[in-house]
matplotlib code that plots the C-alpha trace (Angstrom):
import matplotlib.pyplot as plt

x = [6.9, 10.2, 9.8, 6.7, 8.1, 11.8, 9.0, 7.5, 4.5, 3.3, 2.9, 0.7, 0.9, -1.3, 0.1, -1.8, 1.7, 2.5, 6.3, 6.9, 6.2, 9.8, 10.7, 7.7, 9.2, 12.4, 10.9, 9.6, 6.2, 5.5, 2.1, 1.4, -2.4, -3.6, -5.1, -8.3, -9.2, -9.0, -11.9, -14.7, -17.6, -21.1, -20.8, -20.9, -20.6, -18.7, -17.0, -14.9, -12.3, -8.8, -6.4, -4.9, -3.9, -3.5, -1.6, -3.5, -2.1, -4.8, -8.7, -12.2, -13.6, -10.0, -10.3, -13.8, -12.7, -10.4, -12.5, -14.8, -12.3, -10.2, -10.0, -11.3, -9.5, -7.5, -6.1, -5.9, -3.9, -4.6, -1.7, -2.8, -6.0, -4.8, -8.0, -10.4, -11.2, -14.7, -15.4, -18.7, -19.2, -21.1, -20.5, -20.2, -16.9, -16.1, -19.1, -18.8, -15.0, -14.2, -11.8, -9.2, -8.9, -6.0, -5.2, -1.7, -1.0, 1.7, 1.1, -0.1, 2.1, 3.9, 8.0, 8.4, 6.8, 7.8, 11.7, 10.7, 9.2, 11.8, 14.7, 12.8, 13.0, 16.2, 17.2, 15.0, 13.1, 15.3, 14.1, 17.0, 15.5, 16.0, 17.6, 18.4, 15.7, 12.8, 13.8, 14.6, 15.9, 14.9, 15.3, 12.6, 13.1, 12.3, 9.1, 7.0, 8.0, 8.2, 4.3, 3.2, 5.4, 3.6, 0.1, 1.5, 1.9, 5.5, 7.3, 8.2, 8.9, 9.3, 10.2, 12.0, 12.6, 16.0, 15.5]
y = [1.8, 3.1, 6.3, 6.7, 4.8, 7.1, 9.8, 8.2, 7.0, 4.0, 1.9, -1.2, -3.5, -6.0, -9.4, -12.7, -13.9, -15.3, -16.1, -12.4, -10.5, -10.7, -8.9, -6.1, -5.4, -5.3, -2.4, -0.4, -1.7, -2.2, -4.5, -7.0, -8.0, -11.0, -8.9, -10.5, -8.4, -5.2, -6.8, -5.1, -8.1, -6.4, -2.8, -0.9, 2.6, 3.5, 1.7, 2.3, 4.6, 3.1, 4.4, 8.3, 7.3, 4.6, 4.0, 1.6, -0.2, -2.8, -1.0, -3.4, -4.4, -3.3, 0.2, 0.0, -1.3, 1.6, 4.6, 3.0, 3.2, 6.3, 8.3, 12.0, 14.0, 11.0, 10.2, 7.3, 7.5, 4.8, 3.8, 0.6, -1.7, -5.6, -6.1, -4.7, -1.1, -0.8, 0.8, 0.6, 3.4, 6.7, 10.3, 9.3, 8.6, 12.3, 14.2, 12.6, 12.5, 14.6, 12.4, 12.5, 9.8, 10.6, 9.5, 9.0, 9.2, 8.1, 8.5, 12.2, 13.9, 16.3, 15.9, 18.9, 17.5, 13.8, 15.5, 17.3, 13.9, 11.9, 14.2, 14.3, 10.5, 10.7, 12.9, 13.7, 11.2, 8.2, 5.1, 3.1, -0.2, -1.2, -4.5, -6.2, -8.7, -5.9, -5.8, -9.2, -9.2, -11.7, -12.6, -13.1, -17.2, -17.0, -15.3, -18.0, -19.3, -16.2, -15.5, -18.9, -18.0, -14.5, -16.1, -18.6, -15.5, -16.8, -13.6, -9.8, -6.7, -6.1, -8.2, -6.9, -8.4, -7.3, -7.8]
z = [5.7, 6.5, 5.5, 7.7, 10.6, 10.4, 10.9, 13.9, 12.8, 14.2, 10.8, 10.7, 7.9, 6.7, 4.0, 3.5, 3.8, 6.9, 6.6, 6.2, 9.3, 10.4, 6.9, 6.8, 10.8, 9.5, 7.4, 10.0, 10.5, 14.2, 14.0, 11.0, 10.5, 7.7, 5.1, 5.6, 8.2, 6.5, 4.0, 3.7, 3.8, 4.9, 2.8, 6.2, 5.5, 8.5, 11.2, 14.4, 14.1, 13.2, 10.9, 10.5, 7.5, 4.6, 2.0, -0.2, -3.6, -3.1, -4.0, -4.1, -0.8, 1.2, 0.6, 1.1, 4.8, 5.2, 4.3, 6.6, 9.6, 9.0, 12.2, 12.3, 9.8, 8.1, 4.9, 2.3, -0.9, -3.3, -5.4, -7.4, -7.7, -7.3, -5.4, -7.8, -9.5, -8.1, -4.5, -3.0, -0.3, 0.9, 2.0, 5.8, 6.3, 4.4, 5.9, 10.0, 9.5, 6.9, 5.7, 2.6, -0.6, -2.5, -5.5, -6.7, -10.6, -11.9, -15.2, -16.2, -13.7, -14.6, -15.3, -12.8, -10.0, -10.6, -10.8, -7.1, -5.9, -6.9, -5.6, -2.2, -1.9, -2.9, -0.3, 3.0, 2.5, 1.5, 2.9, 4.8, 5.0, 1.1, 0.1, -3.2, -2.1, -3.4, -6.5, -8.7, -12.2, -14.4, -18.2, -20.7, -20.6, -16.9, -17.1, -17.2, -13.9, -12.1, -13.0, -11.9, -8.7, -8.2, -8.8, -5.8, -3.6, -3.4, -5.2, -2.6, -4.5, -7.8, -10.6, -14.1, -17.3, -18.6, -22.4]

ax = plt.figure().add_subplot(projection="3d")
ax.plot(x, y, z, "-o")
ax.set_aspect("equal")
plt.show()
C-alpha cells in the first residue's frame, strides 16, 4: 500500500478484520472496505466500473469481483490464491474494457530480473511504512499455536520458523 500511496494513488483496502483499519491507514491506505463486499456472489460478468487497478493475493470469487469492476484500461496482478485457484469469468471485462490480469511468479523468474526487482524495492521504491510487527519470528515448538491463531484470523504479516 505504501508504495502505491507514496506515488499518489488513492489505495483502497479491503480485511475481514475490523480492529485493523487504523493499521492498514497507517500504511497508506486511504478507504478500508470488509472483504465481503469485494465477493463475487451472482457470476456477473461485468459490473460498474471501480478500480484502475488491483493487486490481488486472494483469487476464487474475489478476483472474480475485481475483473468484473476494473475501470477502462485497468489492471489486476494476482499474487497468491487464499480464496481459491478457480476463477469463473468471460471476455467482457477484457473486450469492453480491455483490461489487464497479471500474473506475478515468483517461482520461475529469472535471478536477473528478481536481482532488478529486488534492488528497485530496495531503493526507489522502498516502502516507508514497515514495522517489526509484519514480520513475527517463531520457533518450531510454537507452531502449533501460531496456526490455530492464523486459522482465528488473529495473526498480520508474515510468520517464520527459525529452525
Amino acid at each position: 500500500m505504501d508504495i502505491l500511496a507514496k506515488r499518489g494513488y488513492e489505495v483502497v483496502a479491503s480485511t475481514g478484520k475490523s480492529n485493523e483499519e487504523t493499521y492498514l491507514k497507517g500504511l497508506g491506505a486511504k478507504q478500508i472496505i470488509n472483504r465481503n463486499e469485494i465477493v463475487d456472489t451472482d457470476q456477473t460478468p461485468i459490473r460498474e466500473e471501480k478500480w484502475a487497478g488491483d493487486v490481488d493475493p486472494v483469487g476464487g470469487k474475489t478476483l472474480q469481483y475485481i475483473l468484473s469492476t476494473l475501470k477502462y484500461g485497468g489492471s489486476v496482478a494476482t499474487c497468491g490464491f487464499t480464496g481459491g485457484i478457480e476463477v469463473s469469468t468471460t471476455v467482457f471485462p477484457y473486450i469492453l474494457r480491455g483490461v489487464n490480469w497479471l500474473g506475478i511468479d515468483s517461482v520461475e523468474c529469472p535471478m536477473k530480473k528478481r536481482l532488478k526487482v529486488w534492488n528497485r524495492l530496495g531503493d526507489e521504491l522502498k516502502p516507508t511504512k514497515l514495522n517489526e510487527d509484519m514480520v513475527n519470528e517463531i520457533s518450531l515448538n510454537e507452531l502449533p499455536e501460531v496456526l490455530a491463531a492464523i486459522l482465528e484470523g488473529k495473526v498480520r504479516g508474515r510468520t517464520l520458523v527459525k529452525l
